[in-house]
ChimeraX commands (.cxc) that place a marker at each C-alpha (Angstrom):
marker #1 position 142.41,133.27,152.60 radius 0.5
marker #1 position 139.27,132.62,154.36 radius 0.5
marker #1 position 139.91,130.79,158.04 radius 0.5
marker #1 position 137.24,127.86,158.24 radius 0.5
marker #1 position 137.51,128.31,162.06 radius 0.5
marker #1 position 136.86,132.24,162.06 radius 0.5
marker #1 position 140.33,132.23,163.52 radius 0.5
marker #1 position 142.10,135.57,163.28 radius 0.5
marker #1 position 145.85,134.77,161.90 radius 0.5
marker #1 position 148.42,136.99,162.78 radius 0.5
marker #1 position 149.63,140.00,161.27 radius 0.5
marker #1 position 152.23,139.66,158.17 radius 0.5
marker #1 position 155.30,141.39,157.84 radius 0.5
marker #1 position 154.12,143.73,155.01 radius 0.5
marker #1 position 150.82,144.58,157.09 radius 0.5
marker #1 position 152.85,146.00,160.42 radius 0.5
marker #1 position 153.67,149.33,160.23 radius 0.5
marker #1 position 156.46,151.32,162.43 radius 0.5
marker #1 position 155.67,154.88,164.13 radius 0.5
marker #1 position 158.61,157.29,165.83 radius 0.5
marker #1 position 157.45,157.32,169.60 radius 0.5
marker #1 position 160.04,159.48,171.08 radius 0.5
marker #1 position 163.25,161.41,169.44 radius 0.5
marker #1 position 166.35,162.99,171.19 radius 0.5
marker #1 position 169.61,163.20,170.46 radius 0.5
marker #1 position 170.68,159.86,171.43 radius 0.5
marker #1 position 168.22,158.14,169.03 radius 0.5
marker #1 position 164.11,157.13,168.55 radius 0.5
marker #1 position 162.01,154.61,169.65 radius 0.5
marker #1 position 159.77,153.21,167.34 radius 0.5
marker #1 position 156.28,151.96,167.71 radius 0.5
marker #1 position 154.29,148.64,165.80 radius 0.5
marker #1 position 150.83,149.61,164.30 radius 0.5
marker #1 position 148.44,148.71,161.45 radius 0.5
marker #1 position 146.16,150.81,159.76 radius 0.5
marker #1 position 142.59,150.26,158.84 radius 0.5
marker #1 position 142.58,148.59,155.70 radius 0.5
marker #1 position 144.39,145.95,157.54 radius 0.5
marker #1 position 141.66,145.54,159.51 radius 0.5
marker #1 position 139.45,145.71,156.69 radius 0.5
marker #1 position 141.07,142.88,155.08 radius 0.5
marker #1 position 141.24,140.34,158.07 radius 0.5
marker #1 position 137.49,140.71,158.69 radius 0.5
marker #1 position 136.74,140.20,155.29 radius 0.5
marker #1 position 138.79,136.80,155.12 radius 0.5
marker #1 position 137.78,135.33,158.13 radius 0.5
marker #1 position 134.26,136.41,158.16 radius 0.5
marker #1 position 133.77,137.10,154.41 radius 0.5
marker #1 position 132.87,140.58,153.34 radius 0.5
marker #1 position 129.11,140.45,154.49 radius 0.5
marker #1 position 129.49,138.53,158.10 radius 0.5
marker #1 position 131.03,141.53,159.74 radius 0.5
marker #1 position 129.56,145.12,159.96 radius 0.5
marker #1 position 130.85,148.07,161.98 radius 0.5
marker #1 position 128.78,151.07,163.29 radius 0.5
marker #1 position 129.75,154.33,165.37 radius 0.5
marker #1 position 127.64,156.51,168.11 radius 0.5
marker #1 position 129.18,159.46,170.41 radius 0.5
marker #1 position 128.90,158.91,173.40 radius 0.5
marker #1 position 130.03,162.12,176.14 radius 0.5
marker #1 position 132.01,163.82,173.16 radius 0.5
marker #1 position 133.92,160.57,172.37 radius 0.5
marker #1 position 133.43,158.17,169.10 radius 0.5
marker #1 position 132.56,154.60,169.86 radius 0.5
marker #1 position 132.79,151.63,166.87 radius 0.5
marker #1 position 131.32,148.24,167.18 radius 0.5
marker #1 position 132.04,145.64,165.35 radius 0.5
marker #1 position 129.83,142.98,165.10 radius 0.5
marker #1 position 129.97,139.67,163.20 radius 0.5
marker #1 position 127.60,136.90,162.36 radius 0.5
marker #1 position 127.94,133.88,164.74 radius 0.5
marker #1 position 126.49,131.22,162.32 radius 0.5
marker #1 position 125.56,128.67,165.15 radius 0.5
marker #1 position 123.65,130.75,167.06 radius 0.5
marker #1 position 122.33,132.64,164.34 radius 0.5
marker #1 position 122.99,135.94,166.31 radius 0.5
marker #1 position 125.47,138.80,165.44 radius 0.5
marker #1 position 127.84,139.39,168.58 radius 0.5
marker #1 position 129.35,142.62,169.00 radius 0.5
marker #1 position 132.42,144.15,170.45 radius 0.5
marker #1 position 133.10,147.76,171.20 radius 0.5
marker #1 position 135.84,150.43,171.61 radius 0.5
marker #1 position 136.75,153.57,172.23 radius 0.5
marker #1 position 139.45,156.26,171.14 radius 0.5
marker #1 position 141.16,158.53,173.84 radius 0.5
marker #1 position 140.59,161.92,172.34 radius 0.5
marker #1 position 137.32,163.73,171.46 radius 0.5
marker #1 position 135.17,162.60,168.79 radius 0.5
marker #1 position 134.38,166.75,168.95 radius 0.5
marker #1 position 138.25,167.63,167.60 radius 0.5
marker #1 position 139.19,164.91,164.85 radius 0.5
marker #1 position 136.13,163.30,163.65 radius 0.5
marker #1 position 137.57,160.80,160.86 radius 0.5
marker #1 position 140.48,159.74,163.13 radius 0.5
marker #1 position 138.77,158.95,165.88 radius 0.5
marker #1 position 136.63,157.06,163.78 radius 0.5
marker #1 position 139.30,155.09,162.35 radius 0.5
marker #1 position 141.06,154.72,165.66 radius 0.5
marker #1 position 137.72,153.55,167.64 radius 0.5
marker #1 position 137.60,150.81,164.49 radius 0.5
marker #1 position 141.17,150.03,164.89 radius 0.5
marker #1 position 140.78,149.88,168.70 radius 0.5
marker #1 position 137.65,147.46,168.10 radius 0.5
marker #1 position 139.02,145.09,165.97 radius 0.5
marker #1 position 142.17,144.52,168.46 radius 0.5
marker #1 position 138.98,143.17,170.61 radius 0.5
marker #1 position 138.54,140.20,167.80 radius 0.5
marker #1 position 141.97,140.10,168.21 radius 0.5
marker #1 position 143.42,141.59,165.00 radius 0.5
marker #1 position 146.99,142.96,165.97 radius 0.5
marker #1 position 146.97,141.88,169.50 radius 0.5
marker #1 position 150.10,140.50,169.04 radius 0.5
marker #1 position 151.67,143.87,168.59 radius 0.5
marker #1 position 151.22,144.69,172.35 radius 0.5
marker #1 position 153.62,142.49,172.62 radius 0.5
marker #1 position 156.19,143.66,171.13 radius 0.5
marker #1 position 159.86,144.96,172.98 radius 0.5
marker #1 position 161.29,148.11,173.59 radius 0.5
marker #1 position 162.47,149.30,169.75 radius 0.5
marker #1 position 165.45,151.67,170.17 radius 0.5
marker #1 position 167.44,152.92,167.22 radius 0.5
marker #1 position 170.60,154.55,168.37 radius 0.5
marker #1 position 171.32,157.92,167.00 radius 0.5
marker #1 position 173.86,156.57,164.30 radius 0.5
marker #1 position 171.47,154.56,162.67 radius 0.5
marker #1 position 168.43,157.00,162.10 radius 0.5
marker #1 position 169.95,160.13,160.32 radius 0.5
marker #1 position 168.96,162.24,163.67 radius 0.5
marker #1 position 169.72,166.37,163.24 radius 0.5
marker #1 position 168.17,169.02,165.27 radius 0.5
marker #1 position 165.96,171.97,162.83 radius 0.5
marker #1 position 166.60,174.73,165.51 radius 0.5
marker #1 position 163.27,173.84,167.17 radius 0.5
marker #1 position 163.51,169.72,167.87 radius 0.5
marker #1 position 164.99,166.32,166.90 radius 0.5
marker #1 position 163.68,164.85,163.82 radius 0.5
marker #1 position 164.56,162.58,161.03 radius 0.5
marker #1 position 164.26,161.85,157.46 radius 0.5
marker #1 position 164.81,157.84,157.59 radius 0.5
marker #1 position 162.19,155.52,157.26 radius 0.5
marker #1 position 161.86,152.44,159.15 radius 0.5
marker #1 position 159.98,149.33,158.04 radius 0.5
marker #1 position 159.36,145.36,159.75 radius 0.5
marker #1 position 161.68,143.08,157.58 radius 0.5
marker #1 position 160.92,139.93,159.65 radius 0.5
marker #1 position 158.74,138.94,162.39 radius 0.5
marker #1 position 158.03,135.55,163.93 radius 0.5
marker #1 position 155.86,134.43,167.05 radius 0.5
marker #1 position 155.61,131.60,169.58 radius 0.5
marker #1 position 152.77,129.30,170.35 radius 0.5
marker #1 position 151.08,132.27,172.18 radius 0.5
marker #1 position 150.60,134.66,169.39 radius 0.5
marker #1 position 153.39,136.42,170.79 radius 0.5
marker #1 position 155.94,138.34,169.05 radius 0.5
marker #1 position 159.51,136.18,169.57 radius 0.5
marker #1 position 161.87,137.81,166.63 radius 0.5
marker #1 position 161.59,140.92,165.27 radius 0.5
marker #1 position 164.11,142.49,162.60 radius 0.5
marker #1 position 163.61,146.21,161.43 radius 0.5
marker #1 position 165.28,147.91,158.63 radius 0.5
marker #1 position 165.71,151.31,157.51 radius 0.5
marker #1 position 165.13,152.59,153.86 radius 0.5
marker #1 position 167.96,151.70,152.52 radius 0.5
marker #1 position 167.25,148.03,153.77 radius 0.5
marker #1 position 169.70,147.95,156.18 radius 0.5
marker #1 position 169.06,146.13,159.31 radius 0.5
marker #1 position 168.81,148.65,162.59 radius 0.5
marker #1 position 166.96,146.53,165.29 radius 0.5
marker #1 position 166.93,142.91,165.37 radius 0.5
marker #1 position 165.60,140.66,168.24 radius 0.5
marker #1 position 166.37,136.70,167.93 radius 0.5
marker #1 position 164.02,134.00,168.81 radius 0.5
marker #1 position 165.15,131.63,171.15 radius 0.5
marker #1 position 166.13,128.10,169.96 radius 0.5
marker #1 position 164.34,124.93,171.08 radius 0.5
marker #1 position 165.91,122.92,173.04 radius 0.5
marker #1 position 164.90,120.05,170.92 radius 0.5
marker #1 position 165.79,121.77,167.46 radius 0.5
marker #1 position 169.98,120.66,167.57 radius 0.5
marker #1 position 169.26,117.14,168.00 radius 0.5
marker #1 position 166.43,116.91,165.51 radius 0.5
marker #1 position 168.73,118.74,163.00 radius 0.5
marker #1 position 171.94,116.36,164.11 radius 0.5
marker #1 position 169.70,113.27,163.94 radius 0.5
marker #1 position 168.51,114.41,160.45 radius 0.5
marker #1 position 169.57,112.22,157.07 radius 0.5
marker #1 position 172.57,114.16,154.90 radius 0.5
marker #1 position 170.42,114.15,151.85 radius 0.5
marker #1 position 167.86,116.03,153.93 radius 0.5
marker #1 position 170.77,118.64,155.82 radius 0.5
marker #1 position 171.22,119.89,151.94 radius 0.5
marker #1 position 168.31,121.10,150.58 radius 0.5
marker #1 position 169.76,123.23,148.89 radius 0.5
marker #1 position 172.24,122.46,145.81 radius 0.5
marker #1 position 175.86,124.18,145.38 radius 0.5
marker #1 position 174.79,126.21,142.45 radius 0.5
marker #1 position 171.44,128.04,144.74 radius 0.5
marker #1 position 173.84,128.58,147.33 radius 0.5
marker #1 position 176.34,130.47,145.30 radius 0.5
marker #1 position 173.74,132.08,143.55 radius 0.5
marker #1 position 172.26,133.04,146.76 radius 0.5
marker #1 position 175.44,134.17,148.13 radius 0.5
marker #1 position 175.88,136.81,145.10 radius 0.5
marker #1 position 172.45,138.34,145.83 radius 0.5
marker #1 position 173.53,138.76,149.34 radius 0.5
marker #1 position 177.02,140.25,148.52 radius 0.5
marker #1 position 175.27,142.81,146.16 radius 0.5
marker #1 position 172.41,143.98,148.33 radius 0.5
marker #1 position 174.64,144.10,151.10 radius 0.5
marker #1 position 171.54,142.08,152.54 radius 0.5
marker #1 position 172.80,139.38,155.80 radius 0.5
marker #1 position 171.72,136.18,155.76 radius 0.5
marker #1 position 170.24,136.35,159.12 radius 0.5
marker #1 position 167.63,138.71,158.07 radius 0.5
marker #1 position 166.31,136.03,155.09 radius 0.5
marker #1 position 166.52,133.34,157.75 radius 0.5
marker #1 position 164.71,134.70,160.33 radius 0.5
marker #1 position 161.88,135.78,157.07 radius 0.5
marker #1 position 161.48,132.02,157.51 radius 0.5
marker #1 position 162.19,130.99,161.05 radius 0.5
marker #1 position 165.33,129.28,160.00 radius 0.5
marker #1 position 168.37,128.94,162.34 radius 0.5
marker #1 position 170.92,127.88,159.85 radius 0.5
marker #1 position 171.28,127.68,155.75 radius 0.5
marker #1 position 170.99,124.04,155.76 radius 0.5
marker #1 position 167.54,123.99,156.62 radius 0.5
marker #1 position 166.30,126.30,153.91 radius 0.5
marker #1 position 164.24,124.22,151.47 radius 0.5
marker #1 position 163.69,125.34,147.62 radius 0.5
marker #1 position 160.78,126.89,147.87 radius 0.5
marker #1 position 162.16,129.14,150.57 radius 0.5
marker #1 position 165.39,129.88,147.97 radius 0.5
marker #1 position 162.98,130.54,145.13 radius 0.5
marker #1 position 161.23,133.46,147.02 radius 0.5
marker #1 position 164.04,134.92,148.44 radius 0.5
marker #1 position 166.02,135.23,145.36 radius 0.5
marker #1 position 162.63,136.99,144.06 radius 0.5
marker #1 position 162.94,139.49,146.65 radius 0.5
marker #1 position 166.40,140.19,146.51 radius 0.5
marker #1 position 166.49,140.42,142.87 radius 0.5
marker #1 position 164.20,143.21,143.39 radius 0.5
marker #1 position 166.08,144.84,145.97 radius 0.5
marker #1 position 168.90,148.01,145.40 radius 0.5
marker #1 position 172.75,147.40,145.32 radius 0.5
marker #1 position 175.20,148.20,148.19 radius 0.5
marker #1 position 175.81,151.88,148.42 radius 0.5
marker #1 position 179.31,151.77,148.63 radius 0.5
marker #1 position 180.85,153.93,151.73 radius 0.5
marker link #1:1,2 radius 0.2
marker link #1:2,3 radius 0.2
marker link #1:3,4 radius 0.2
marker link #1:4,5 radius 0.2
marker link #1:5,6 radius 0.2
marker link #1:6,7 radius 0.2
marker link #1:7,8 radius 0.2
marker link #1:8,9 radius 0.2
marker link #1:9,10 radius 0.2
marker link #1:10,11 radius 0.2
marker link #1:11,12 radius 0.2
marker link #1:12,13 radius 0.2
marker link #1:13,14 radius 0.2
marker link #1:14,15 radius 0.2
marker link #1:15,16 radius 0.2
marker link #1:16,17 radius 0.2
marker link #1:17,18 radius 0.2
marker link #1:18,19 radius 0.2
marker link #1:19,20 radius 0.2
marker link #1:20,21 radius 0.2
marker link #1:21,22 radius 0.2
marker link #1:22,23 radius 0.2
marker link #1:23,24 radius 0.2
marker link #1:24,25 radius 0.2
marker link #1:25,26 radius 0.2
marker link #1:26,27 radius 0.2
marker link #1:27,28 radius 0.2
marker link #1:28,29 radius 0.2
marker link #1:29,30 radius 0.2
marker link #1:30,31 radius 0.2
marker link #1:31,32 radius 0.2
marker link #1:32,33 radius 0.2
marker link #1:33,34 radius 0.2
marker link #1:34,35 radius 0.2
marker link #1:35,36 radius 0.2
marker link #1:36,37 radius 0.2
marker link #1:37,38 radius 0.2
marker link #1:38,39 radius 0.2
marker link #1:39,40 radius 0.2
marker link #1:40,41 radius 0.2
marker link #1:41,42 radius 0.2
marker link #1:42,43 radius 0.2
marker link #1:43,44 radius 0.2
marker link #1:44,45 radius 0.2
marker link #1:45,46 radius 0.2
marker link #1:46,47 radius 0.2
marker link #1:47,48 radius 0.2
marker link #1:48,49 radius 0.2
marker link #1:49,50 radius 0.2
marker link #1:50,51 radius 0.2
marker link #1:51,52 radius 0.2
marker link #1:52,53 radius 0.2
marker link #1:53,54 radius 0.2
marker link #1:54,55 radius 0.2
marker link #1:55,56 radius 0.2
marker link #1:56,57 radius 0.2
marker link #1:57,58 radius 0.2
marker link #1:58,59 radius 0.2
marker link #1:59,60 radius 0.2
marker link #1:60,61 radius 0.2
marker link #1:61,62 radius 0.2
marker link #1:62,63 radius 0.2
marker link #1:63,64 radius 0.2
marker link #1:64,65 radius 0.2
marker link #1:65,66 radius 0.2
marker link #1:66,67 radius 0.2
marker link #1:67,68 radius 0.2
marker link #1:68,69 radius 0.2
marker link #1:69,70 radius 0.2
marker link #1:70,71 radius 0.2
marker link #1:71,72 radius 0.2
marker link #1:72,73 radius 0.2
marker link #1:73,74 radius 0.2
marker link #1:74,75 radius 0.2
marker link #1:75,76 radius 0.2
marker link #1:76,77 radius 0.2
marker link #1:77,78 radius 0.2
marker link #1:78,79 radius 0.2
marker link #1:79,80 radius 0.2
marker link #1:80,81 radius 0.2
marker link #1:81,82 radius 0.2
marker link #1:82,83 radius 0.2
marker link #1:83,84 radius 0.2
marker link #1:84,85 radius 0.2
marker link #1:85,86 radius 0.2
marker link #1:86,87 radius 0.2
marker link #1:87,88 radius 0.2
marker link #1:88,89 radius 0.2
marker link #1:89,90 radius 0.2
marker link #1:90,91 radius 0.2
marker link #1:91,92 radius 0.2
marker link #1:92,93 radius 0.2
marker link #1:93,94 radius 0.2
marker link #1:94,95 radius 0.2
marker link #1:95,96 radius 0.2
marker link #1:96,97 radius 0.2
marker link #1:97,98 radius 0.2
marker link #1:98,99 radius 0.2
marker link #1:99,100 radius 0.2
marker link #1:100,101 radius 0.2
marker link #1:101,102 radius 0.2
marker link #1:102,103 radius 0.2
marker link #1:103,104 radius 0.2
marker link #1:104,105 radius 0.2
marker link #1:105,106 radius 0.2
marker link #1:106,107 radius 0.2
marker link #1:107,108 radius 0.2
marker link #1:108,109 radius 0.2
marker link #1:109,110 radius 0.2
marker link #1:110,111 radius 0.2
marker link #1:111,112 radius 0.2
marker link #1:112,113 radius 0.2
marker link #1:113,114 radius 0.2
marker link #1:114,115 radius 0.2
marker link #1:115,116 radius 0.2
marker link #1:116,117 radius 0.2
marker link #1:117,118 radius 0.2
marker link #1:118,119 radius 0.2
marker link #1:119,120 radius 0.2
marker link #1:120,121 radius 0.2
marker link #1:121,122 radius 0.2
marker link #1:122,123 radius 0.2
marker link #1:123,124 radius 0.2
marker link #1:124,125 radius 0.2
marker link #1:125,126 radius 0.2
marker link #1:126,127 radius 0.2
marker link #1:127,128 radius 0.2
marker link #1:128,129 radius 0.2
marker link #1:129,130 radius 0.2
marker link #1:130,131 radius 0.2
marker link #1:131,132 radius 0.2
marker link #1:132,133 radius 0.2
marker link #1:133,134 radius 0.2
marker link #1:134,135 radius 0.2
marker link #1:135,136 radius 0.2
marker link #1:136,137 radius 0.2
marker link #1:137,138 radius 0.2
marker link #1:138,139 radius 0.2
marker link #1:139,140 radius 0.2
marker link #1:140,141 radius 0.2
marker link #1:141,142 radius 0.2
marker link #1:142,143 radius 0.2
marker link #1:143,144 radius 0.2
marker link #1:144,145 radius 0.2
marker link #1:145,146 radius 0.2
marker link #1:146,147 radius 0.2
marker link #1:147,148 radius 0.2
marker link #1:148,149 radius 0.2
marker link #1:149,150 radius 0.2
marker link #1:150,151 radius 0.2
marker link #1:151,152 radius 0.2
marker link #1:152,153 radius 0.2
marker link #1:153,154 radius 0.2
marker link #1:154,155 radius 0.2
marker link #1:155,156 radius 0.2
marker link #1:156,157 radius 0.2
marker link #1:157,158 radius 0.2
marker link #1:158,159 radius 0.2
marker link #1:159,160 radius 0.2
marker link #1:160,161 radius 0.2
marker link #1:161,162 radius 0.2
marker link #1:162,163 radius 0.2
marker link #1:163,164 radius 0.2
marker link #1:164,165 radius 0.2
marker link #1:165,166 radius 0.2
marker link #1:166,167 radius 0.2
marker link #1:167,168 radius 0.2
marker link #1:168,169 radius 0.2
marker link #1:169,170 radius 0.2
marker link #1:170,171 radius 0.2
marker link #1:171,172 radius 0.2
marker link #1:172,173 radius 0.2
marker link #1:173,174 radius 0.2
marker link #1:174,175 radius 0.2
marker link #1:175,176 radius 0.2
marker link #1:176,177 radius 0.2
marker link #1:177,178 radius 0.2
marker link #1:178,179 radius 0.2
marker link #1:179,180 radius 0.2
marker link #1:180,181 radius 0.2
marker link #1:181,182 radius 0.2
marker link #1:182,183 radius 0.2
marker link #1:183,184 radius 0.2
marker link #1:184,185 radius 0.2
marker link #1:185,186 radius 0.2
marker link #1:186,187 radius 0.2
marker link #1:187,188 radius 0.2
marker link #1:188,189 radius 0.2
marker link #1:189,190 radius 0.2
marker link #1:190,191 radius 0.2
marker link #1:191,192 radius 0.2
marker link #1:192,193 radius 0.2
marker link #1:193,194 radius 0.2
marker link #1:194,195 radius 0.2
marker link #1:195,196 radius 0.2
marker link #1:196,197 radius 0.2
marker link #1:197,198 radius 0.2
marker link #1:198,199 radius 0.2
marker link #1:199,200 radius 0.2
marker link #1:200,201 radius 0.2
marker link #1:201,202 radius 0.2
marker link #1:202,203 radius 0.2
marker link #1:203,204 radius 0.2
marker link #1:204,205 radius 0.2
marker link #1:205,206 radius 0.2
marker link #1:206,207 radius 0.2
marker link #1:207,208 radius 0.2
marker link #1:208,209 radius 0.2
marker link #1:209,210 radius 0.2
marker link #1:210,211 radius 0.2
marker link #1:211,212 radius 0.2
marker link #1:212,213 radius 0.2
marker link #1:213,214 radius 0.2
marker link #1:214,215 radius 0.2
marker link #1:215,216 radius 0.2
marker link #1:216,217 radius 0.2
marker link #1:217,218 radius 0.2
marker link #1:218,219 radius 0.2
marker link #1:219,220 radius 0.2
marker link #1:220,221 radius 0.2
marker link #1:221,222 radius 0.2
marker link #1:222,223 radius 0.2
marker link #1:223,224 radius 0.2
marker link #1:224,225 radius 0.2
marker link #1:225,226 radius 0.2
marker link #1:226,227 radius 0.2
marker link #1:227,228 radius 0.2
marker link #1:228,229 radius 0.2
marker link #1:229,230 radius 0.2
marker link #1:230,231 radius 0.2
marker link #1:231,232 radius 0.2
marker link #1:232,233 radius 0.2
marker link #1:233,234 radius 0.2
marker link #1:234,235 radius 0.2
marker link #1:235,236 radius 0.2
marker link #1:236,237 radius 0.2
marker link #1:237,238 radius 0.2
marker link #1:238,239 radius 0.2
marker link #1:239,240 radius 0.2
marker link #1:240,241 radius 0.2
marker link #1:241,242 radius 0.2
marker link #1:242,243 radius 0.2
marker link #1:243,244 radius 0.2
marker link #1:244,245 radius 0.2
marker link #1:245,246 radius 0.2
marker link #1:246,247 radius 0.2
marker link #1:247,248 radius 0.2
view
């Protein structure tokens, strides 16, 4: 979806990726990142596929990129430039894709990453064992649910493993505002939901094994009562499509 403003929207849950920064035998921390195609993608909706171009030069054994799009007003292209730490002489097509990567966080696609807190995943939660020579793991970690304040900053965060259970979850703060717009709210409004969704809703939750905290926060809801149809209707698509409860 194009932006008529040029403005760069945020990342989505299914574009943020997570990376293992450190391992022990306490547990990992994980890192936020998205890949190039992501990039790809952004530029292409905001800009269209032909106002944006990228280009690469070395300069003292490192790969720059610049990425340049066209400013329709002043009939110009404007460019912004970055860099990757490690020689452009050892990994040529990573540092390429890095510098890009790096470049486009200049346009401000994924900025909102660096924001991000301090992921730990204790030890019990992320299958650690030690090979003889280090820590590692076979789990796989993914973003579930993200949300983000008026600054484009990250302000929830929920992170489950491969089994989709939930392993890291950071709340966002409530309004101050939001209980007394909710209490001042009509009945017929409180429900939007009917008995039947909610029981049906309920089920999918029992069988996945799935909380409802983690579909809330999909949709920056504090409580049940303010999910609205359309909101049941995808998450009972999801669900559906998601494994039983491995029983203990």
């Amino acid at each position: 979806m194009k932006s008529e403003k040029n403005e760069i929207r945020l990342l989505e849950v299914n574009e943020i990726e997570c990376r293992i920064g450190t391992i022990n035998e306490n547990g990992l921390s994980l890192l936020l990142y998205k890949d190039a195609r992501v990039d790809q993608k952004i530029l292409d909706e905001c800009y269209s596929p032909c106002g944006w171009k990228r280009s690469h030069q070395e300069i003292g054994g490192n790969l720059y990129c610049t990425v340049e799009v066209w400013d329709k007003e002043k009939q110009q292209w404007i460019a912004k430039q970055d860099v990757d730490t490690e020689s452009y002489t050892e990994k040529e097509k990573g540092q390429a894709s890095d510098s890009f990567k790096r470049a486009c966080v200049n346009w401000g696609i994924g900025r909102e990453l660096y924001s991000a807190p301090f992921i730990w995943i204790p030890a019990e939660k992320a299958a650690i064992r030690y090979d003889g020579k280090r820590y590692t793991t076979s789990e796989h970690f993914r973003v579930s649910a993200i949300g983000y304040d008026s600054g484009r900053e990250i302000n929830a965060l929920e992170i489950c493993n491969s089994k989709g259970f939930t392993v890291f979850r950071m709340q966002a703060k409530k309004e101050a505002s939001a209980p007394k717009k909710m209490k001042n709210m009509p009945e017929e409004v409180k429900a939007q939901l009917s008995e039947k969704m909610r029981a049906d809703l309920q089920k999918e939750l029992n069988r996945t094994g799935i909380p409802v905290e983690q579909v809330l926060a999909r949709y920056h809801l504090d409580d049940i009562s303010q999910m609205k149809p359309e909101h049941y209707r995808d998450a009972m698509s999801g669900l559906k499509k998601s494994k039983p409860i491995v029983a203990a």
